[in-house]
N, CA, C and O atoms as CSV, one atom per row, in Angstrom:
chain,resi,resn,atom,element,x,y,z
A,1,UNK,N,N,190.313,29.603,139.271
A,1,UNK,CA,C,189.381,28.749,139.994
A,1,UNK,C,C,190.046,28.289,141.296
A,1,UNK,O,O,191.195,27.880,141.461
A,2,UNK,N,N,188.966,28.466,142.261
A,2,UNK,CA,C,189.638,27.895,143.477
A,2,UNK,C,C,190.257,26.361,143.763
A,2,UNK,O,O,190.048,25.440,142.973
A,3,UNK,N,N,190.760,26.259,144.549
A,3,UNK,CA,C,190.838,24.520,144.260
A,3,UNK,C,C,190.180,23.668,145.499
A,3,UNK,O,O,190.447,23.919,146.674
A,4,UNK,N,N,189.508,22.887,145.187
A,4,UNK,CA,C,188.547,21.761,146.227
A,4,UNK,C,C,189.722,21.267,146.802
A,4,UNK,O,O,190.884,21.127,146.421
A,5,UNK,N,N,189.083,21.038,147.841
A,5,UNK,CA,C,190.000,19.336,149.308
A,5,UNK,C,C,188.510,18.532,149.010
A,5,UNK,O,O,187.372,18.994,148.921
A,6,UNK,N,N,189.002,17.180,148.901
A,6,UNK,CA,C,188.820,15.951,148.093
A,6,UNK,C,C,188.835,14.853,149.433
A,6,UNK,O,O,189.827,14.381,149.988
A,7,UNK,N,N,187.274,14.602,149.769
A,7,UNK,CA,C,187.215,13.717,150.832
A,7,UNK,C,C,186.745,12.337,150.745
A,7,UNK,O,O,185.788,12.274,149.974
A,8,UNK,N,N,187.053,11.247,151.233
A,8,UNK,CA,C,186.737,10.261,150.768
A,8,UNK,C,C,185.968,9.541,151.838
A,8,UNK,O,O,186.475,9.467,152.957
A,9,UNK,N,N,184.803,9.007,151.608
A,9,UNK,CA,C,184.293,8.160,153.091
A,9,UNK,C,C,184.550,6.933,153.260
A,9,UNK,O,O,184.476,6.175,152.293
A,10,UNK,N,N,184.867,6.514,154.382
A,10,UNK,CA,C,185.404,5.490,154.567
A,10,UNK,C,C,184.789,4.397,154.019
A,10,UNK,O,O,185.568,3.560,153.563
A,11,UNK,N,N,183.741,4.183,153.938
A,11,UNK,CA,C,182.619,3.289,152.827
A,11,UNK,C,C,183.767,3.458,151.508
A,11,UNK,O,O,184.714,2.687,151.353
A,12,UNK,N,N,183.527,4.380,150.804
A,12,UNK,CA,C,183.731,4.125,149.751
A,12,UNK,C,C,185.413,4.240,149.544
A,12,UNK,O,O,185.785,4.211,148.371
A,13,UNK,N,N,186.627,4.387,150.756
A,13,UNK,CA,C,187.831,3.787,150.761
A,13,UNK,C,C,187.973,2.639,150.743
A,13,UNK,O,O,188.717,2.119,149.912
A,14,UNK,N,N,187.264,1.890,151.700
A,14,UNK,CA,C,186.967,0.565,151.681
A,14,UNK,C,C,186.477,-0.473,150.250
A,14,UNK,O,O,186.587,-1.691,150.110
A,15,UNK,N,N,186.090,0.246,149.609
A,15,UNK,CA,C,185.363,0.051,148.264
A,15,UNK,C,C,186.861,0.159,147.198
A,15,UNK,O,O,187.350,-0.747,146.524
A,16,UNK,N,N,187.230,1.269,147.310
A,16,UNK,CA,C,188.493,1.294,146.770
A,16,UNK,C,C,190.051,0.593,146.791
A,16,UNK,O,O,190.957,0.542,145.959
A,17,UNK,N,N,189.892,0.103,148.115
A,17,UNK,CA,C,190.947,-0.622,148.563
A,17,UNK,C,C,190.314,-2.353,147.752
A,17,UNK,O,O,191.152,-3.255,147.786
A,18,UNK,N,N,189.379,-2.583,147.312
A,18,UNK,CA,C,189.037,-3.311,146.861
A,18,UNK,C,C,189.189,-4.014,145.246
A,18,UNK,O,O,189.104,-5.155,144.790
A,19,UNK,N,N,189.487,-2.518,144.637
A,19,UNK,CA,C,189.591,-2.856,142.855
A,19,UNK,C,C,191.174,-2.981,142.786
A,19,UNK,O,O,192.092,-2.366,143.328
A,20,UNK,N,N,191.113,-3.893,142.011
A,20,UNK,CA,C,192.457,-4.470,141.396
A,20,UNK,C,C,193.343,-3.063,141.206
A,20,UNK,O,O,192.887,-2.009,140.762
A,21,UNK,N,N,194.662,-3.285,141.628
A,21,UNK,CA,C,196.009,-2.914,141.972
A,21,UNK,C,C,195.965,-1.318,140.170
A,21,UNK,O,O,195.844,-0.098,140.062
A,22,UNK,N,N,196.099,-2.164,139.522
A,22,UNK,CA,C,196.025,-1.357,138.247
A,22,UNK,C,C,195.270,-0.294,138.305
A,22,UNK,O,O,195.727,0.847,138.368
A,23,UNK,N,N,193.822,-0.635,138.286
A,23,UNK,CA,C,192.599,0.002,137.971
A,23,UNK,C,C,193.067,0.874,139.143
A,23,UNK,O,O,193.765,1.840,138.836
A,24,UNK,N,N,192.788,0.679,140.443
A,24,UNK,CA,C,192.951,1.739,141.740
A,24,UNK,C,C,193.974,2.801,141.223
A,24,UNK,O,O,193.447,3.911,141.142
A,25,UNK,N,N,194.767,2.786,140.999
A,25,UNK,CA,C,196.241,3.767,140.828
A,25,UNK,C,C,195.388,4.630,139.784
A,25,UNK,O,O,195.329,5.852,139.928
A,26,UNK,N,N,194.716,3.976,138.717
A,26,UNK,CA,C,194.367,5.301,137.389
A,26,UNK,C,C,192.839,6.024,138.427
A,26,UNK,O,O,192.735,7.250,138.436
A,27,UNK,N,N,192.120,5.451,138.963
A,27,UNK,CA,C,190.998,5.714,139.985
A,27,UNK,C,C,191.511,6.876,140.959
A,27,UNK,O,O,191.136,8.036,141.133
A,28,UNK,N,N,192.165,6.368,141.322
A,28,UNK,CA,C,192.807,7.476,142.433
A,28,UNK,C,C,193.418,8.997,142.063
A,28,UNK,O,O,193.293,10.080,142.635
A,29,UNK,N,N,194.163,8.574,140.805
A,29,UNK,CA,C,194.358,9.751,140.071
A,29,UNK,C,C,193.363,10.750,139.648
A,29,UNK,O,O,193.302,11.977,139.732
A,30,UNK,N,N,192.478,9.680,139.089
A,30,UNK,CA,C,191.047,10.914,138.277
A,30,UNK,C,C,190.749,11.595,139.973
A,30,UNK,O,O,190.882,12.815,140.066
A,31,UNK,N,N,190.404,10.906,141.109
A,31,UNK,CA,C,189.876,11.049,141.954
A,31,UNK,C,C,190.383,12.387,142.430
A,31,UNK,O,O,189.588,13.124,143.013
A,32,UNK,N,N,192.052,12.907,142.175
A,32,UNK,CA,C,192.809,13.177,143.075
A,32,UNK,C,C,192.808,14.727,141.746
A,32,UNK,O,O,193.118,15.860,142.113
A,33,UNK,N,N,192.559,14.527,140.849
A,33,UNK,CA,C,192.577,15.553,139.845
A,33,UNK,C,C,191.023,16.461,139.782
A,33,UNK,O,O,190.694,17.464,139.148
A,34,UNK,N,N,190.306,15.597,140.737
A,34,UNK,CA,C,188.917,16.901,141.339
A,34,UNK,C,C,188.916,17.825,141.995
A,34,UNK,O,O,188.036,18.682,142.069
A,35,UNK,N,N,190.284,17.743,142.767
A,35,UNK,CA,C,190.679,18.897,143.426
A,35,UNK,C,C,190.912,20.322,142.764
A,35,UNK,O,O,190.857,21.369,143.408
A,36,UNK,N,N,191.193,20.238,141.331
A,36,UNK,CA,C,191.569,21.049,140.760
A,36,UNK,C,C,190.253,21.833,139.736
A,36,UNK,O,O,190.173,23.012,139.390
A,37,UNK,N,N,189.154,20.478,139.389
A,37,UNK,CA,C,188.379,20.805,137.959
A,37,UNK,C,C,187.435,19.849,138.851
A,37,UNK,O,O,187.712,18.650,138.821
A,38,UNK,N,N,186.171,20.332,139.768
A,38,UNK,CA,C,185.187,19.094,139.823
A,38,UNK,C,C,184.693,18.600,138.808
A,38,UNK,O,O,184.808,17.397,138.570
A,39,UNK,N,N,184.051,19.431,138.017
A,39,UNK,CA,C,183.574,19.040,137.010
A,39,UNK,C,C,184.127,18.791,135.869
A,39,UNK,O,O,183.888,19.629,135.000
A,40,UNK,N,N,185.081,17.529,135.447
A,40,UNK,CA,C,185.853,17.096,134.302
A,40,UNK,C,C,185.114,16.903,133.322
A,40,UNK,O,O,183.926,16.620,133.479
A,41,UNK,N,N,185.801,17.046,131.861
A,41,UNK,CA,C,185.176,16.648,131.050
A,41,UNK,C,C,184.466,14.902,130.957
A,41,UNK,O,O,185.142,13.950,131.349
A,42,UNK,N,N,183.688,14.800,130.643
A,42,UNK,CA,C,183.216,13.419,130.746
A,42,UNK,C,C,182.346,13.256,132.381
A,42,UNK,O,O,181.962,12.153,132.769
A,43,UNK,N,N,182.182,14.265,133.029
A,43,UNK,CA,C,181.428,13.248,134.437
A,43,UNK,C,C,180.015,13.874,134.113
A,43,UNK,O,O,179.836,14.977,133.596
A,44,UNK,N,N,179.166,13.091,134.458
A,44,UNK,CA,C,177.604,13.299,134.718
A,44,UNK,C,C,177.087,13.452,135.694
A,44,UNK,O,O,177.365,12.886,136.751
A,45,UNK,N,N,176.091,14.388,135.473
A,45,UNK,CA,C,175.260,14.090,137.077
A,45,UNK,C,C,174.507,13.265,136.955
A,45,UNK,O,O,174.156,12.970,135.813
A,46,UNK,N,N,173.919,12.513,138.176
A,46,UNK,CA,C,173.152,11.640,137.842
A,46,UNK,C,C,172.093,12.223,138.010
A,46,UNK,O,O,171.957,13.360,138.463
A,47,UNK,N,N,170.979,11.242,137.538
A,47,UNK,CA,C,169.642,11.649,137.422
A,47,UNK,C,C,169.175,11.673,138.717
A,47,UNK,O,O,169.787,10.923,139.478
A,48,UNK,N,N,168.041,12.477,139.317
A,48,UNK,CA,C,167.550,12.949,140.678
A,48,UNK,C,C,168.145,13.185,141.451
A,48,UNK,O,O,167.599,13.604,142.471
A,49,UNK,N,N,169.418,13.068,141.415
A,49,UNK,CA,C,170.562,13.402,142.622
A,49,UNK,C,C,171.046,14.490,142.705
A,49,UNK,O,O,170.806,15.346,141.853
A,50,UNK,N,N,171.873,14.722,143.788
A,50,UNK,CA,C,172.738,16.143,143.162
A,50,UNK,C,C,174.260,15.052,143.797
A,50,UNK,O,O,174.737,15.021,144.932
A,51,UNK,N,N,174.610,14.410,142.763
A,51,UNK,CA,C,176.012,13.344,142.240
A,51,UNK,C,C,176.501,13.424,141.274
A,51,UNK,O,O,175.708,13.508,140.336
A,52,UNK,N,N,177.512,13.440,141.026
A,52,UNK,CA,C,177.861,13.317,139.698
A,52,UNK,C,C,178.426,11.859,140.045
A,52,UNK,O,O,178.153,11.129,140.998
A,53,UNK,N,N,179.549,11.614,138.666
A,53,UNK,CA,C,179.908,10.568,138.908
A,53,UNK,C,C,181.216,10.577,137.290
A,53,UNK,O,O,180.804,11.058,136.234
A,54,UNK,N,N,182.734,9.981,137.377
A,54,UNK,CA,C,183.268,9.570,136.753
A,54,UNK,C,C,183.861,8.482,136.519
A,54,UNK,O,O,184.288,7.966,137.553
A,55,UNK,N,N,184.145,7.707,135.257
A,55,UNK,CA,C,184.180,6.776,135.069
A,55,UNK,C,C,186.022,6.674,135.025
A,55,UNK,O,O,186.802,7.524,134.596
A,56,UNK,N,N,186.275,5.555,135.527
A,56,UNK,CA,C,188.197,4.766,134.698
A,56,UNK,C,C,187.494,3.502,134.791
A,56,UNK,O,O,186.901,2.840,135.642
A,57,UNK,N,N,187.899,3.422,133.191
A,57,UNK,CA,C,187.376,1.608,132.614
A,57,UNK,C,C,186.460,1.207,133.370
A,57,UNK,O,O,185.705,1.953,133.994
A,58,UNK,N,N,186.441,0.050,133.383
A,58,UNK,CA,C,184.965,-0.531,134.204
A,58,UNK,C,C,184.482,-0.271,135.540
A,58,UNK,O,O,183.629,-0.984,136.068
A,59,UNK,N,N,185.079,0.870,136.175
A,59,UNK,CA,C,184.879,1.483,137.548
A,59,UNK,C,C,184.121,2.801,137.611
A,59,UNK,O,O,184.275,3.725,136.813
A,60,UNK,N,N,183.105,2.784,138.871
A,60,UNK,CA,C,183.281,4.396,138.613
A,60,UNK,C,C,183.207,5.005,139.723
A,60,UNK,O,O,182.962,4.274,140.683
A,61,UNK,N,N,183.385,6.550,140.018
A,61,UNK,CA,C,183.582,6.512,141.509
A,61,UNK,C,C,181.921,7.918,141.375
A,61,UNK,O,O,181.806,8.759,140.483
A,62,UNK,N,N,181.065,7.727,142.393
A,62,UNK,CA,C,180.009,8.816,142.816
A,62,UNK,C,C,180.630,9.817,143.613
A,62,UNK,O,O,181.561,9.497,144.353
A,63,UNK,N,N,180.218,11.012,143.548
A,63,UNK,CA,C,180.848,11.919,144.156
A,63,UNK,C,C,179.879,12.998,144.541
A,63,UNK,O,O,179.131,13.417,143.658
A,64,UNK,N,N,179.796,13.523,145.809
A,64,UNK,CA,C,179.180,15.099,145.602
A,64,UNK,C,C,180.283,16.400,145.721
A,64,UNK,O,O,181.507,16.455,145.839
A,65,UNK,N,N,178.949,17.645,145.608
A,65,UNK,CA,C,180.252,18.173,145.078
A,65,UNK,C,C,179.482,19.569,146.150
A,65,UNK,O,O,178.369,20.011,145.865
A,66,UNK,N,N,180.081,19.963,147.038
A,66,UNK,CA,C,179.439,21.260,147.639
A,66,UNK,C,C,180.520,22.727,147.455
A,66,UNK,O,O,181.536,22.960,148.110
A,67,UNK,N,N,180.049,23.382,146.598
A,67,UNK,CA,C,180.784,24.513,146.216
A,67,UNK,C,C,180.759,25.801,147.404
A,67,UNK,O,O,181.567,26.725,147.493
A,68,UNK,N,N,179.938,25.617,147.996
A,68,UNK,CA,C,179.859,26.557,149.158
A,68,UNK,C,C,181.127,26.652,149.981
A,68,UNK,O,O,181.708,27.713,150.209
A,69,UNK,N,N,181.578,25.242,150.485
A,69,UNK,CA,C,182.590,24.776,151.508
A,69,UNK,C,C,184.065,24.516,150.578
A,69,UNK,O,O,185.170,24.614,151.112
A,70,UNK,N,N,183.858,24.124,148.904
A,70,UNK,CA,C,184.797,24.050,148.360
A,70,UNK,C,C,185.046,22.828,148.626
A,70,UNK,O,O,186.222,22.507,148.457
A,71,UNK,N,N,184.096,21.749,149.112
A,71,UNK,CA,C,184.605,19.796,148.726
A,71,UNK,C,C,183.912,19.172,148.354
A,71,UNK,O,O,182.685,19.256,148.291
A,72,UNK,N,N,184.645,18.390,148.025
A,72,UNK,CA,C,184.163,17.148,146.471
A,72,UNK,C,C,184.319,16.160,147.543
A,72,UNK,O,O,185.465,15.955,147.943
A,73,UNK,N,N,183.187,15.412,148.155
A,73,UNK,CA,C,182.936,14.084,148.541
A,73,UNK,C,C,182.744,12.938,147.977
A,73,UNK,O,O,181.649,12.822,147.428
A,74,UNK,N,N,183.580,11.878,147.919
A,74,UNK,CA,C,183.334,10.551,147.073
A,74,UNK,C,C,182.813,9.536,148.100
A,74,UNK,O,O,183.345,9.039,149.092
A,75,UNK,N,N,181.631,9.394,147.556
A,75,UNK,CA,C,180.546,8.407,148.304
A,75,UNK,C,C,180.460,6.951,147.798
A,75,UNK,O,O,180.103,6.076,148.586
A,76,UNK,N,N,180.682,6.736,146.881
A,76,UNK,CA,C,181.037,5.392,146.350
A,76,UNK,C,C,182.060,5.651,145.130
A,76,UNK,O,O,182.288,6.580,144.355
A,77,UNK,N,N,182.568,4.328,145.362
A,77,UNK,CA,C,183.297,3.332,144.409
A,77,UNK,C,C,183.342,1.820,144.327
A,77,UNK,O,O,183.896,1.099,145.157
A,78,UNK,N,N,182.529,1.302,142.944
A,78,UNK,CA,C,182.627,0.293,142.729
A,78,UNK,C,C,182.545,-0.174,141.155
A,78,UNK,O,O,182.579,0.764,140.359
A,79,UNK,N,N,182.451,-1.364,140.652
A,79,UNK,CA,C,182.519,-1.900,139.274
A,79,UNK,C,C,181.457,-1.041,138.480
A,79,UNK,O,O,180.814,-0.273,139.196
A,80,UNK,N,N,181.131,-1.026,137.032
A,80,UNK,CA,C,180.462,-0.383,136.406
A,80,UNK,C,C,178.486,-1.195,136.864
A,80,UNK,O,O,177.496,-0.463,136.863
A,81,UNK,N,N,178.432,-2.240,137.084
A,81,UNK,CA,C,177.478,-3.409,137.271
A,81,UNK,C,C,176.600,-3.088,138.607
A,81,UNK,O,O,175.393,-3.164,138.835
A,82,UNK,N,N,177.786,-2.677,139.434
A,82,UNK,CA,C,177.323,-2.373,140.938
A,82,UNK,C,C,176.522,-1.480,141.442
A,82,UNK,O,O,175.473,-1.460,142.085
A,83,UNK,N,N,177.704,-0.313,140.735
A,83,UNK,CA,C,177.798,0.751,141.604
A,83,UNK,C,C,176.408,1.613,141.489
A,83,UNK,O,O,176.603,2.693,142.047
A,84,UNK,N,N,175.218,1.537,141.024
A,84,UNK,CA,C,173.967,2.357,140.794
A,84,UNK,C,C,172.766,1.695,141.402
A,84,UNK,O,O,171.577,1.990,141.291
A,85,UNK,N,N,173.368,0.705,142.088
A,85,UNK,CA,C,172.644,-0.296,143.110
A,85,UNK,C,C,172.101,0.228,144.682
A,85,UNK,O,O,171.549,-0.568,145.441
């Protein structure tokens, strides 16, 4: 499998620079391990979208995913409460 480059928008860096010190570091990781497997075990697409989305603990980060170009865009990150807002 080829491997994705993993882009983040500044919206949702900003969003990230936001969750507690802990949580960010395991976030960033899942984030940083799409490069390899977009589609991990456990992520969903969401409904009507073309997003998926994975969860670390009460966070989750939205993502698209364009296989044509080979990148995984993360469009949001925020709390589990928020983020479908």
């Amino acid at each position: 499998m080829a491997s994705y480059s993993v882009c983040i928008k500044t919206s949702a860096a900003r969003e990230l620079e936001a969750v507690p010190l802990k949580d960010r570091r395991r976030l960033v990781a899942r984030i940083q391990k799409l490069s390899s497997n977009p589609r991990p075990g456990g992520c969903e697409r969401l409904a009507g979208q073309d997003r998926f989305r994975i969860r670390q603990g009460d966070y989750r980060a939205l993502y698209e995913i364009r296989d044509m170009q080979l990148i995984v865009i993360v469009v949001r990150v925020a709390h589990r409460r928020e983020v479908y807002r």
